[in-house]
Backbone of each chain as ProteinMPNN parsed JSONL, in Angstrom:
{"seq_chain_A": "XXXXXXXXXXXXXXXXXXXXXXXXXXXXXXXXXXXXXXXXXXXXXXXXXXXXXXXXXXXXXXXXXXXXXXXXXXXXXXXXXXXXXXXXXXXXXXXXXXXXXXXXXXXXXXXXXXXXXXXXXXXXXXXXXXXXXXXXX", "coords_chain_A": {"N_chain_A": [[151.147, 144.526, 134.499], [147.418, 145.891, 135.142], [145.328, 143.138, 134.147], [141.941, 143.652, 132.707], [138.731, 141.073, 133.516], [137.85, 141.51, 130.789], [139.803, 142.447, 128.843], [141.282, 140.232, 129.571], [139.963, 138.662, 127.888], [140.145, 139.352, 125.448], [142.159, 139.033, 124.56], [143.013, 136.999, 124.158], [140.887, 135.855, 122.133], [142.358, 137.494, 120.216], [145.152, 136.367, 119.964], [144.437, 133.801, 119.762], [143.12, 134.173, 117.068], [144.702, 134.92, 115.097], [146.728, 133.021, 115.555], [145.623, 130.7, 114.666], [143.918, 131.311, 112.28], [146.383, 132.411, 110.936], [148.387, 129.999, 110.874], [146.365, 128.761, 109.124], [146.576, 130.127, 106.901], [149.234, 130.286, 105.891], [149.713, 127.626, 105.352], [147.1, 126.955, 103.338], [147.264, 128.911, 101.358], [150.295, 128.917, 99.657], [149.322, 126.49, 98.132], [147.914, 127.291, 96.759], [145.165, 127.347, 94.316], [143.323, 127.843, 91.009], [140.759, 126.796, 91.928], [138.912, 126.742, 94.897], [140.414, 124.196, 97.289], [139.412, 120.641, 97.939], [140.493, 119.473, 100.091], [141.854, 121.93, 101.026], [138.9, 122.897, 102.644], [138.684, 121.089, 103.8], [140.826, 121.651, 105.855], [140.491, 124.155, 106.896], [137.56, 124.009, 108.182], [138.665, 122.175, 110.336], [140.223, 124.104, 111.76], [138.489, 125.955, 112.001], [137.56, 124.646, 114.139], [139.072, 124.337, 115.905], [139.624, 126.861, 116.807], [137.619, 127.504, 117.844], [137.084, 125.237, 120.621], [139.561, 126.338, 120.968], [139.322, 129.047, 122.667], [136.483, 128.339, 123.791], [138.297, 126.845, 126.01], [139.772, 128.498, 126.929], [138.571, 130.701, 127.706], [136.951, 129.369, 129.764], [139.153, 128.841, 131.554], [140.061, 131.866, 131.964], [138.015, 132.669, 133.431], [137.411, 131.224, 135.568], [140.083, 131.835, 136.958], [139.492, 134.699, 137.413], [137.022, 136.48, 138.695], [135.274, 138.697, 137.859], [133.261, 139.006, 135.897], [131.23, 140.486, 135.142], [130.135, 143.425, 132.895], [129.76, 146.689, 132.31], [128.055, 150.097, 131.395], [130.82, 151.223, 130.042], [131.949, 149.237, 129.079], [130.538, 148.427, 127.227], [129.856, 150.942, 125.308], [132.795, 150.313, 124.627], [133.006, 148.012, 122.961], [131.109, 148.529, 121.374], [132.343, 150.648, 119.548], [134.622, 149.25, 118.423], [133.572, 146.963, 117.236], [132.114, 149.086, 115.108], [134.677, 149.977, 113.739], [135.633, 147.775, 112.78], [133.64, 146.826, 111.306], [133.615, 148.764, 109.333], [136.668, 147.894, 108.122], [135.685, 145.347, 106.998], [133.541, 145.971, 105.2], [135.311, 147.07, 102.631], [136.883, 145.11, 102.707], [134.486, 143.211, 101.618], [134.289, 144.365, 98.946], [136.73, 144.14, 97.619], [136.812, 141.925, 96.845], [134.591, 141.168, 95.615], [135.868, 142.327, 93.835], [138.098, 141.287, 92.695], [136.611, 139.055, 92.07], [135.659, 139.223, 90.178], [137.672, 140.012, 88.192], [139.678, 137.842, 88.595], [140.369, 134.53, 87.435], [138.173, 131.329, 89.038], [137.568, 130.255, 92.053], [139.39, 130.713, 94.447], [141.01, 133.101, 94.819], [139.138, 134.72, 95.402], [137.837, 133.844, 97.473], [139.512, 134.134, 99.602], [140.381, 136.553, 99.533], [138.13, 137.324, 100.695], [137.867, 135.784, 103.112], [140.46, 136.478, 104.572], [139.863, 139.55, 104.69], [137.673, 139.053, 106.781], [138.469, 138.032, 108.851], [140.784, 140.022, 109.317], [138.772, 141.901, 109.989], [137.951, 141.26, 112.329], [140.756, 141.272, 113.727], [141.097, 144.099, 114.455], [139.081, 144.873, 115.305], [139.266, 143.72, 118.128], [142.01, 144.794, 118.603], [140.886, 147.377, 118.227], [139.066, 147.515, 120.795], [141.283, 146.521, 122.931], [142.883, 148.922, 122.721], [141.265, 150.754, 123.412], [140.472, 150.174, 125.968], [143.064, 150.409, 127.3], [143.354, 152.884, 126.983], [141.432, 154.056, 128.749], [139.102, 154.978, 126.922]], "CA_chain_A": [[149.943, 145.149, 133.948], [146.665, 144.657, 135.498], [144.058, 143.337, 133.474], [140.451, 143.487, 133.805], [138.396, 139.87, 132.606], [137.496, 142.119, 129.541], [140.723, 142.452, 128.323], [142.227, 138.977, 129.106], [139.092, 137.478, 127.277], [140.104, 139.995, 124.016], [144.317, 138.582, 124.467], [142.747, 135.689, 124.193], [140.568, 136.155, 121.168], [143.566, 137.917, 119.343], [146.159, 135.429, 119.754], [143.596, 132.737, 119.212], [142.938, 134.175, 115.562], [146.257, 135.064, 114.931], [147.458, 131.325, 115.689], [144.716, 129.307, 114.291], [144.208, 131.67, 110.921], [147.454, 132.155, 110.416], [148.319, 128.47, 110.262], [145.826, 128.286, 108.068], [146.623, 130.886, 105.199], [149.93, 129.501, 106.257], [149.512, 126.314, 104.911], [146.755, 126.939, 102.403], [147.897, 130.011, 100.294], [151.351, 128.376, 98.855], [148.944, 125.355, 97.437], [146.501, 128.166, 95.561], [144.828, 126.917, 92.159], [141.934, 128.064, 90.429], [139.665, 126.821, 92.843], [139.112, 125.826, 96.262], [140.563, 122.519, 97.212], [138.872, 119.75, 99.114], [141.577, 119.457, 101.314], [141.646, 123.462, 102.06], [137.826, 123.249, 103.289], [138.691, 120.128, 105.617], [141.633, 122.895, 106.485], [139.088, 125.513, 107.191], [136.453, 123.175, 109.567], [139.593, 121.795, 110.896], [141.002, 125.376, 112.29], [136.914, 126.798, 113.118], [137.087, 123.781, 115.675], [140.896, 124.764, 116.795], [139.135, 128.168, 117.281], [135.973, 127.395, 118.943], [138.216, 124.656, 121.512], [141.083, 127.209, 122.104], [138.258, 129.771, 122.957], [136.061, 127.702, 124.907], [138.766, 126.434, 126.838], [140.334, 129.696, 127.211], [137.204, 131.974, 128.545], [136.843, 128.487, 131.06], [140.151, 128.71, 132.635], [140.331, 133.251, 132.556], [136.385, 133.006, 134.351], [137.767, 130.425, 136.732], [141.128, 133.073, 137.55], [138.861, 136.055, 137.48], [135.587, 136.221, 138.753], [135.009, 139.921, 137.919], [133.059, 138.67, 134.402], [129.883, 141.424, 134.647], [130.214, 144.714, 131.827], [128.891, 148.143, 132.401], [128.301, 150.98, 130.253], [131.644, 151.494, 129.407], [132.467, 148.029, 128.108], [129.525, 148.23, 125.844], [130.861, 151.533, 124.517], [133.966, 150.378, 124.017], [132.329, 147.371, 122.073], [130.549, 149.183, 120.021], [133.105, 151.593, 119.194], [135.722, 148.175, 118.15], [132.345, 147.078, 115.783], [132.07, 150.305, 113.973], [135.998, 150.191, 113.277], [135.347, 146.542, 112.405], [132.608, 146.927, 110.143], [134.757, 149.791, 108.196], [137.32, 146.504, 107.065], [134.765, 144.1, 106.223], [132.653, 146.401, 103.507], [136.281, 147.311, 102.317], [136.795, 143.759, 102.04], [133.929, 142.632, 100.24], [134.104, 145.176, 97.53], [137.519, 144.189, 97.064], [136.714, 140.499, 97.357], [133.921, 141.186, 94.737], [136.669, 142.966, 92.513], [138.718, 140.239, 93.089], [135.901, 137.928, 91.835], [135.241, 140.124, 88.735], [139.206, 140.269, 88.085], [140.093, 136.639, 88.674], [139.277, 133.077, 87.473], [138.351, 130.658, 89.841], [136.83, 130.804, 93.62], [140.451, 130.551, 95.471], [141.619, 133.907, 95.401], [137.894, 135.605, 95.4], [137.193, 133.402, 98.745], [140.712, 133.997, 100.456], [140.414, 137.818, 99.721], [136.852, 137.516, 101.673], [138.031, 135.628, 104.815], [141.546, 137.387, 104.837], [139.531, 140.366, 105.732], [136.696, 138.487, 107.579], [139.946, 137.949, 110.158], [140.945, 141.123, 109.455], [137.99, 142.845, 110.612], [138.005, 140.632, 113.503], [141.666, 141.351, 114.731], [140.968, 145.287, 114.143], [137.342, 144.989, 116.456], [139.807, 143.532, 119.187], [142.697, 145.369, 119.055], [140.48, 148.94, 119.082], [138.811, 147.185, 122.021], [142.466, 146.606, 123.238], [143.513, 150.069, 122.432], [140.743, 151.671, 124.033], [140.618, 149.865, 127.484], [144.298, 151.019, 127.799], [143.504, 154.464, 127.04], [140.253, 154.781, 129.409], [137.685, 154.891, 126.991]], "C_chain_A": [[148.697, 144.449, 134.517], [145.469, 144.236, 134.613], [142.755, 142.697, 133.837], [140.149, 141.82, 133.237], [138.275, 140.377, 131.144], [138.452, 141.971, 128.707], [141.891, 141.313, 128.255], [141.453, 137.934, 128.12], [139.336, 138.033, 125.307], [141.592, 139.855, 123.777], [143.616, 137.471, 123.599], [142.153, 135.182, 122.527], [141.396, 136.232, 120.181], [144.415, 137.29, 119.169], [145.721, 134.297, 119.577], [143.517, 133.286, 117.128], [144.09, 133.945, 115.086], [147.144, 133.859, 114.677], [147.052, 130.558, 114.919], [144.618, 130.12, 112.452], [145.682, 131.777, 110.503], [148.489, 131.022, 110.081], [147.502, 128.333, 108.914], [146.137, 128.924, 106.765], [148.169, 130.495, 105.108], [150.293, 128.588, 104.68], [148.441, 126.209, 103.462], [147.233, 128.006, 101.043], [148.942, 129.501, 99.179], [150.476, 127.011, 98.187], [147.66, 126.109, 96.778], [146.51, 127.351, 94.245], [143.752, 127.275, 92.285], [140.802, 127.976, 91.253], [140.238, 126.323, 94.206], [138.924, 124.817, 96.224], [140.158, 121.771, 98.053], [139.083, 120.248, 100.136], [142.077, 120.918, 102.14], [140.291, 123.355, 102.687], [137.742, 121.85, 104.188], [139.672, 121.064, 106.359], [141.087, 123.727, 107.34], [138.327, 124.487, 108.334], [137.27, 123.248, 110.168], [140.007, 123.168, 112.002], [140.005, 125.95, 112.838], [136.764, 125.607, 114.272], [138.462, 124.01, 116.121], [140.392, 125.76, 117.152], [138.286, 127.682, 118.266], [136.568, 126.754, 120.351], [138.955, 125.571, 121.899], [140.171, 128.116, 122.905], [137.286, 129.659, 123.831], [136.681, 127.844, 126.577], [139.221, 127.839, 127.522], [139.493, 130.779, 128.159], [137.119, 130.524, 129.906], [137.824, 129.037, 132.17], [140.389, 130.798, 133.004], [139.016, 133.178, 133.614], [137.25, 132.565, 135.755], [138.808, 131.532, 137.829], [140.489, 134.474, 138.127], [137.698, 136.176, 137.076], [134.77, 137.527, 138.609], [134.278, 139.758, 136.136], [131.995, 139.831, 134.173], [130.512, 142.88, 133.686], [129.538, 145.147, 132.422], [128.983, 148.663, 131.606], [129.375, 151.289, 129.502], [132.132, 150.673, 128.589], [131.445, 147.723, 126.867], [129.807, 149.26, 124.884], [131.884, 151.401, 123.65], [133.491, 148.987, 122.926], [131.956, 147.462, 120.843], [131.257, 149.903, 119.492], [134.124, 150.432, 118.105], [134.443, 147.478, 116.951], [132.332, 147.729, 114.761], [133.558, 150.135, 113.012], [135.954, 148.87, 112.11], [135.085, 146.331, 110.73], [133.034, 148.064, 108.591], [135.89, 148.532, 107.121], [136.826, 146.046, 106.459], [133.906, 144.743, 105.316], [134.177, 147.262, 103.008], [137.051, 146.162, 102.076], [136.268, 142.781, 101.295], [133.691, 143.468, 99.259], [135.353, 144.965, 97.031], [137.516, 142.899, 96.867], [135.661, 140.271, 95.875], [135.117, 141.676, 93.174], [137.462, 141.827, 92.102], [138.021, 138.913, 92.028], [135.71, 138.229, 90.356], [136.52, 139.982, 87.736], [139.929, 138.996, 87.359], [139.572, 135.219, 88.114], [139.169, 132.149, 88.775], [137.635, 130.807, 90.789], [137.659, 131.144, 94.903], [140.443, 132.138, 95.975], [140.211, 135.263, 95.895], [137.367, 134.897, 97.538], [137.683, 133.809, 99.971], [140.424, 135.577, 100.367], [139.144, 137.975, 100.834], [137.18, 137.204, 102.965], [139.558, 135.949, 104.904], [140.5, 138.902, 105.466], [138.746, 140.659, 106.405], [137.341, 138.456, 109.053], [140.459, 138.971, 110.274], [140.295, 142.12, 110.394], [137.819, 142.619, 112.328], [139.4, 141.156, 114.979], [141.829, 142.956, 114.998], [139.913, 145.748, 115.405], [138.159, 144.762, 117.381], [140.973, 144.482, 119.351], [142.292, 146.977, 119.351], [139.813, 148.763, 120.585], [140.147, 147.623, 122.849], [143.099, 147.926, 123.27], [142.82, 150.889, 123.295], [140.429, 151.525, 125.437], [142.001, 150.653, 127.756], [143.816, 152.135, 128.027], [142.67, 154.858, 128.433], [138.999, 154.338, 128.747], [138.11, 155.49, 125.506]], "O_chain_A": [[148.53, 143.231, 134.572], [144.621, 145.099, 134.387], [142.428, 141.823, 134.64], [141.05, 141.246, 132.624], [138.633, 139.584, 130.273], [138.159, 141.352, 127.684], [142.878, 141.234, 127.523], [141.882, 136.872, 127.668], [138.936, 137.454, 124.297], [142.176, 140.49, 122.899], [143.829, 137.269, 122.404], [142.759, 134.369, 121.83], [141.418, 135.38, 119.293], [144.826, 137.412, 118.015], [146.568, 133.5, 119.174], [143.911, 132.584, 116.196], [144.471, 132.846, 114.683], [148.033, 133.738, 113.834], [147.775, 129.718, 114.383], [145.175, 129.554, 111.512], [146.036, 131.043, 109.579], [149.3, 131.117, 109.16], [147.943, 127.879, 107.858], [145.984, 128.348, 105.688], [148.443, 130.34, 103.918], [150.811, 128.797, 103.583], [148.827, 125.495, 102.536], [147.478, 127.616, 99.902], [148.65, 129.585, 97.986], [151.293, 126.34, 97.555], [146.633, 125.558, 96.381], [147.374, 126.912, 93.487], [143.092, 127.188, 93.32], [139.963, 128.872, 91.339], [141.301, 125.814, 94.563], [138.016, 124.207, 95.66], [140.482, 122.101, 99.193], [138.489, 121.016, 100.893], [142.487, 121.062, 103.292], [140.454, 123.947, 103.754], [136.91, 121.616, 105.064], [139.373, 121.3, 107.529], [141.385, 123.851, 108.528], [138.872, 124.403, 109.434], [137.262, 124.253, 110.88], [140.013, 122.876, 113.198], [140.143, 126.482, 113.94], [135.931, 125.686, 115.175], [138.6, 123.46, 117.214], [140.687, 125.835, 118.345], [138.512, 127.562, 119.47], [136.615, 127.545, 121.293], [139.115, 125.757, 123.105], [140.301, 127.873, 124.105], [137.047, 130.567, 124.626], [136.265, 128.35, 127.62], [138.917, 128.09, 128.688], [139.878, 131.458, 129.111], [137.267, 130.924, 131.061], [137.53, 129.509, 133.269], [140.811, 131.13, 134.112], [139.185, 133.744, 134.694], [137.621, 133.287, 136.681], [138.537, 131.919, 138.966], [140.922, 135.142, 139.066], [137.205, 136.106, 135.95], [133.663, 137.567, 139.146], [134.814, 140.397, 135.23], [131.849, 140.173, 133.0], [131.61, 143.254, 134.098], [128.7, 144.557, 133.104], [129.775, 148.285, 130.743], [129.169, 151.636, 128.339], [132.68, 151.007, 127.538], [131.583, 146.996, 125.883], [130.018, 148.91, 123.723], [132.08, 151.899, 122.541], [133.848, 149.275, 121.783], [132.203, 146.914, 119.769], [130.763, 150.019, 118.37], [134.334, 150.851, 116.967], [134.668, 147.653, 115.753], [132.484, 147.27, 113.629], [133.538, 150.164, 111.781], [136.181, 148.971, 110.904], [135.666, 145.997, 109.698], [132.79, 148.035, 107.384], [135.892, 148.371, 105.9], [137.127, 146.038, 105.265], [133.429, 143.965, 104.49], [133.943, 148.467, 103.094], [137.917, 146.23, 101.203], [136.804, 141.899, 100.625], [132.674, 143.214, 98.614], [135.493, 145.487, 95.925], [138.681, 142.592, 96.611], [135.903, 139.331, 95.118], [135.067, 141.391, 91.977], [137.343, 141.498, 90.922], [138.673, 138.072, 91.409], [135.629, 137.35, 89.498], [136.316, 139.845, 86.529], [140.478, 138.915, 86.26], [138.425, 134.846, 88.361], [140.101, 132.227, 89.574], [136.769, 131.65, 90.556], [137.229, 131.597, 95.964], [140.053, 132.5, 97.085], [140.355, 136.322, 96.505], [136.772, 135.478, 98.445], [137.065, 133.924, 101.029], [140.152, 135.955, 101.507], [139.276, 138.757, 101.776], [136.954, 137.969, 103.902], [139.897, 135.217, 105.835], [140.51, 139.172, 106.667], [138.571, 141.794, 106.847], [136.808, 138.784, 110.113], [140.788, 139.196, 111.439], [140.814, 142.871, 111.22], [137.638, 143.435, 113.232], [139.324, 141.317, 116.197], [142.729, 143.219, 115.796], [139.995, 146.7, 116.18], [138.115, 145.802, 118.038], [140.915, 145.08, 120.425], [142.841, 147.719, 120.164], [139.947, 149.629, 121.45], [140.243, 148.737, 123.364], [144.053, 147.956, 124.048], [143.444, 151.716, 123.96], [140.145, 152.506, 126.123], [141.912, 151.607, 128.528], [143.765, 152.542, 129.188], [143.069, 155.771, 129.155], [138.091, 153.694, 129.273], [137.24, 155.775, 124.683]]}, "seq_chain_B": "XXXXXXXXXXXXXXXXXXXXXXXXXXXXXXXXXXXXXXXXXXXXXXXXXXXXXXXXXXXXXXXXXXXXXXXXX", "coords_chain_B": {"N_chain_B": [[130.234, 161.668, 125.693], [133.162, 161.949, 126.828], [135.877, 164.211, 125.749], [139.402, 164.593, 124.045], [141.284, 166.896, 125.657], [139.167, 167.549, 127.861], [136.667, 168.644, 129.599], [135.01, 168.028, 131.544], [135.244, 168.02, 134.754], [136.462, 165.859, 137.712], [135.637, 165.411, 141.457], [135.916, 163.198, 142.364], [137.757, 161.632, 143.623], [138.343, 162.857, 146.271], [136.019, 162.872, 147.703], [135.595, 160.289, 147.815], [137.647, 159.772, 150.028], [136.831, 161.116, 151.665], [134.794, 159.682, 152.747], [135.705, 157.83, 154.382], [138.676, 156.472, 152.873], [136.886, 155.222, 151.044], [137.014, 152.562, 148.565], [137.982, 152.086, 144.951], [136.903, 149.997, 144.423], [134.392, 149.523, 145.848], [132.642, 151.658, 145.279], [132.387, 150.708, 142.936], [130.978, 148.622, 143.221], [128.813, 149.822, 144.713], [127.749, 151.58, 142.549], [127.002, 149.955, 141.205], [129.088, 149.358, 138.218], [132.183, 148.311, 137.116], [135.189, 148.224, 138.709], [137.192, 149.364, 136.724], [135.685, 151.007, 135.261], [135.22, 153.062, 137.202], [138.023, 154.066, 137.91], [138.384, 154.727, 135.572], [136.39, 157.291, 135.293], [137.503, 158.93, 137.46], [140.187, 159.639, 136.647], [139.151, 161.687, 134.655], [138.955, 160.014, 132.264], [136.917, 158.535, 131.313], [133.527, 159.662, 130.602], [130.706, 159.179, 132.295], [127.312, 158.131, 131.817], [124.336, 159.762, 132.518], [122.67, 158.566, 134.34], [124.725, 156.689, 136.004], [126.188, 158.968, 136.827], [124.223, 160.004, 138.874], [123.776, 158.176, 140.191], [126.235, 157.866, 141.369], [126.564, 160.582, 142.766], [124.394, 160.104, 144.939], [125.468, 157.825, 145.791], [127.715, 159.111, 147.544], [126.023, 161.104, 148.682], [125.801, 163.594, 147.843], [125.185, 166.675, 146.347], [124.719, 166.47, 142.278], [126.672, 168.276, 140.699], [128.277, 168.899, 142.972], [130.239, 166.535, 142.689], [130.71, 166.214, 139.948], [132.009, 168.726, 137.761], [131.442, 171.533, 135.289], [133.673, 172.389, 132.855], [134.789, 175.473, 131.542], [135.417, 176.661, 128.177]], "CA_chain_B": [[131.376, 160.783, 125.753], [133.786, 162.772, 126.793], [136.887, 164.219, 124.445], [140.069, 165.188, 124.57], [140.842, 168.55, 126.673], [137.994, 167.258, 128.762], [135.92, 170.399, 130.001], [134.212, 167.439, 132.839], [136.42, 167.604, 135.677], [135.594, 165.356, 139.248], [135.73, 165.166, 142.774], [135.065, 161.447, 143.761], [138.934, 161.278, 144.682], [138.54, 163.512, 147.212], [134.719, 162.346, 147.941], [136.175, 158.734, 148.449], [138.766, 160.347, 151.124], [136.016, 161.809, 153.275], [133.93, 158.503, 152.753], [136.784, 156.761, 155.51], [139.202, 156.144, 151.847], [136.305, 154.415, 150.375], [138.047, 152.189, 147.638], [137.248, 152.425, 144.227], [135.549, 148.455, 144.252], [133.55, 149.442, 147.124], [132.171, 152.585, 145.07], [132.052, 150.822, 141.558], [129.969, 147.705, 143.946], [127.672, 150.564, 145.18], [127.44, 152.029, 142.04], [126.871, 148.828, 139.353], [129.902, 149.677, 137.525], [133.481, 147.203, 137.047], [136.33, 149.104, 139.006], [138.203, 150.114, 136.219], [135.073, 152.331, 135.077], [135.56, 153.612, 138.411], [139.091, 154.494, 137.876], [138.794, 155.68, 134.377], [135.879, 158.175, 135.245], [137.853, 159.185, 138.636], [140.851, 160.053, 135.652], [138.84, 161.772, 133.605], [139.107, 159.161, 131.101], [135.667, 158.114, 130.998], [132.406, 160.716, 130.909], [130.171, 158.312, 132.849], [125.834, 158.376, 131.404], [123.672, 160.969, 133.493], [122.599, 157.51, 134.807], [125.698, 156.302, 136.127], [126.713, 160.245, 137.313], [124.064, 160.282, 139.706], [124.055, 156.954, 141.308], [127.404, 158.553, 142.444], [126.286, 161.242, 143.816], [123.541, 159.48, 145.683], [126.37, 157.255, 147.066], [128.415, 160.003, 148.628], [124.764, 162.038, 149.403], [125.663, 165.12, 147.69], [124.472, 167.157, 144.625], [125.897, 166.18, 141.336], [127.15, 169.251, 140.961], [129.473, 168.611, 143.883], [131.144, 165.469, 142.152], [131.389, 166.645, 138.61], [132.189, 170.49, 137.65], [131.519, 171.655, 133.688], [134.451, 173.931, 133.019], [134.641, 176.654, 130.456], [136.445, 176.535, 126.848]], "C_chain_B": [[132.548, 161.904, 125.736], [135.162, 162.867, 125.799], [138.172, 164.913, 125.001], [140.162, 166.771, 124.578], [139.339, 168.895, 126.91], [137.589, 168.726, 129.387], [135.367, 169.698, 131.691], [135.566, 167.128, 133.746], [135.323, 166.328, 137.12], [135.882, 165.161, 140.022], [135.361, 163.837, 143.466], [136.566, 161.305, 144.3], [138.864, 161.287, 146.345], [136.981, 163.24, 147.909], [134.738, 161.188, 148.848], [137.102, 158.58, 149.681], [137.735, 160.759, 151.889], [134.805, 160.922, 153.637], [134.978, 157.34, 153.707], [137.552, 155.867, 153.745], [138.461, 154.68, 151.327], [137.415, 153.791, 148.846], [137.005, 152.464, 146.41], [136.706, 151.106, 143.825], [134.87, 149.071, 144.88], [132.595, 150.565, 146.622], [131.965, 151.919, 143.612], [130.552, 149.482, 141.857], [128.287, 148.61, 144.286], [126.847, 151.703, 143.589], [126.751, 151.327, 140.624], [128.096, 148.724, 138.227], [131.29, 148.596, 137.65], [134.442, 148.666, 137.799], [137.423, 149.916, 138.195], [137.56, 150.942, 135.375], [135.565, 153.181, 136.009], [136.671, 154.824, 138.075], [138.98, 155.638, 136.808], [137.857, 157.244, 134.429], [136.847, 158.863, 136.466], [139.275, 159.93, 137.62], [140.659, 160.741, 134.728], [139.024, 161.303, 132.168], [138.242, 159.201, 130.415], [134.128, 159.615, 131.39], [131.394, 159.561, 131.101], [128.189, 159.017, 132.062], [125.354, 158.922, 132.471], [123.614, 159.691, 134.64], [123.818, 156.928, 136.003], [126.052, 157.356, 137.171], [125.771, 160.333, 138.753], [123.397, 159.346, 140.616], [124.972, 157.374, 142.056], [127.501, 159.038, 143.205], [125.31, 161.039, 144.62], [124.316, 158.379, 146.815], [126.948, 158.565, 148.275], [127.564, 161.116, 149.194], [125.234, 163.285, 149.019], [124.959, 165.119, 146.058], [125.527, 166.49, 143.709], [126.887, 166.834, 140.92], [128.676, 169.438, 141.782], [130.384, 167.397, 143.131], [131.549, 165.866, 141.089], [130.756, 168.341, 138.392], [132.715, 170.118, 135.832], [132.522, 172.827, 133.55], [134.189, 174.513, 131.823], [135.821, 176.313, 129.037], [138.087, 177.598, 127.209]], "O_chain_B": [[132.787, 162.612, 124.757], [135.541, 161.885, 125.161], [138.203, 165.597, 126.024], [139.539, 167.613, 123.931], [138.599, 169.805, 126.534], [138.331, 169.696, 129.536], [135.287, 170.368, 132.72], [136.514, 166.364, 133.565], [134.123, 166.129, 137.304], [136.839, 164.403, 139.863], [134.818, 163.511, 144.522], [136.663, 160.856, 145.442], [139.103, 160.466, 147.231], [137.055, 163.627, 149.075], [134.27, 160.997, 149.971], [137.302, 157.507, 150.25], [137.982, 160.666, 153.091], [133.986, 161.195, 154.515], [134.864, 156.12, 153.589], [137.051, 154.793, 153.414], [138.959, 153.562, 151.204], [138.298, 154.44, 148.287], [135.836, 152.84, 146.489], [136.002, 151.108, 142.815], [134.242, 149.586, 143.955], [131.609, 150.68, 147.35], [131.265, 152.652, 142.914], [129.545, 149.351, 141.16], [127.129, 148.215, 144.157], [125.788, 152.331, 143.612], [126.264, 151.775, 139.586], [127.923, 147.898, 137.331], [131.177, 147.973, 138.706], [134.333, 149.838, 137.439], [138.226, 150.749, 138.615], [138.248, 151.674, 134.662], [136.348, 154.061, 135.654], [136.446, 156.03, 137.985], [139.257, 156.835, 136.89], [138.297, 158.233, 133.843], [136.863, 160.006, 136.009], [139.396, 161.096, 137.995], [141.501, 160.794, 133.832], [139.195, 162.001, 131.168], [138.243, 159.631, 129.262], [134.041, 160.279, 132.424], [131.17, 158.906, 130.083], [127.985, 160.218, 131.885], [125.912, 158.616, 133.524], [124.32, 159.721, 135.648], [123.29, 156.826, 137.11], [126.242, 156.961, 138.322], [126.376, 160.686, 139.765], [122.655, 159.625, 141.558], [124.831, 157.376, 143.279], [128.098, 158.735, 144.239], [125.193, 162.045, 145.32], [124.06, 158.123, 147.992], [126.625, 158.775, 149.444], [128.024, 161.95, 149.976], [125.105, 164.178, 149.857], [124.539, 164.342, 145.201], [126.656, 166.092, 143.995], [127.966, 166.277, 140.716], [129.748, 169.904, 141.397], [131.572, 167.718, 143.162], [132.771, 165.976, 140.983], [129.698, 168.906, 138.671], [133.495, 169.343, 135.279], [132.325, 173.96, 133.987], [133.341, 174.025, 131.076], [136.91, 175.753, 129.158], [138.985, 177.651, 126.368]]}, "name": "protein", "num_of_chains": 2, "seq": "XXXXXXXXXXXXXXXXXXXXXXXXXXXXXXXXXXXXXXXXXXXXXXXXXXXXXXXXXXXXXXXXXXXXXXXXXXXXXXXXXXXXXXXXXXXXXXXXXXXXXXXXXXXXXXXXXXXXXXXXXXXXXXXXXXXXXXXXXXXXXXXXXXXXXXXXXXXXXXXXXXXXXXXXXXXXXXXXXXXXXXXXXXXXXXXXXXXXXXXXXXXXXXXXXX"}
């Protein structure tokens, strides 16, 4: 398969979240209580610098492989198109995140419902990206 | 933006064949565009901005007309 920089920089992205959140709900979820715990929000920093690092490094070494990095109209399209889809999760996540908050005691499961589909919306924006480079457009 | 059962058909295949088999870098280079716009408008994948449409036909020196044809329902 060949792919353009566009689409190895949105692999990249996707299996970056995928790895680094999913460790994390992972690991924090089975130790839920009432509130959020210290030791989940050194969790949390901990995993946005495993992101930011894998990500970094990652767009370094695809640029370096493939020097074809400029967008045109169509990649902004398809952008914006993987946004819109996006943005559909995430106000479908904080109204359930708010219900959640209304529902529940505590800040755990009101916080975790918010960035569950903060990541959500995220791996949704990439894979319609992903979906729609295949297709064309 | 074009949809499916595209109505925009186009002739850069056959454009790019009488251009000595111009490639489609060498036409997405002359045109501003990444090669796999190229492709995808050349597939009717992609419905390229008026913008875009007649940079094209300014490469291969014809009307626009000649590159892309509006067909009928």
């Amino acid at each position: 398969m060949n792919l353009s920089f566009q689409e190895k920089s949105l692999w990249l992205r996707f299996v970056s979240l995928v790895a680094v959140f999913g460790f994390y709900f992972v690991t924090a979820l089975p130790a839920h209580a009432r509130d959020v715990m210290p030791q989940q929000v050194v969790l949390f920093m901990l995993v946005v610098v495993m992101l930011v690092i894998t990500q970094v490094v990652g767009h370094i070494v695809i640029a370096i492989a493939d020097r074809h990095t400029e967008t045109d109209e169509r990649d902004r399209l398809i952008e914006l198109k993987g946004t819109r889809n996006a943005a559909y999760v995430l106000a479908t996540g904080v109204f359930l995140a708010l219900g959640t908050a209304l529902l529940t005691d505590g800040n755990f499961a009101f916080t975790h419902v918010l960035l569950g589909f903060w990541v959500l919306a995220h791996l949704v924006e990439i894979g319609s990206q992903l979906f729609l480079y295949r297709r064309g457009a | 933006m074009g949809k499916s059962g595209r109505l925009i058909t186009n002739d850069i295949r056959a454009l790019r064949f009488h251009q000595g088999e111009m490639t489609q870098a060498d036409l997405a280079d002359r045109v501003g565009v990444t090669r796999q716009t190229v492709n995808a408008i050349e597939g009717n994948k992609y419905s390229p901005s008026l913008e875009v449409s007649f940079r094209i036909a300014r490469v291969f020196d014809v009307p626009l007309e000649r590159v892309f044809q509006y067909g009928e329902d």
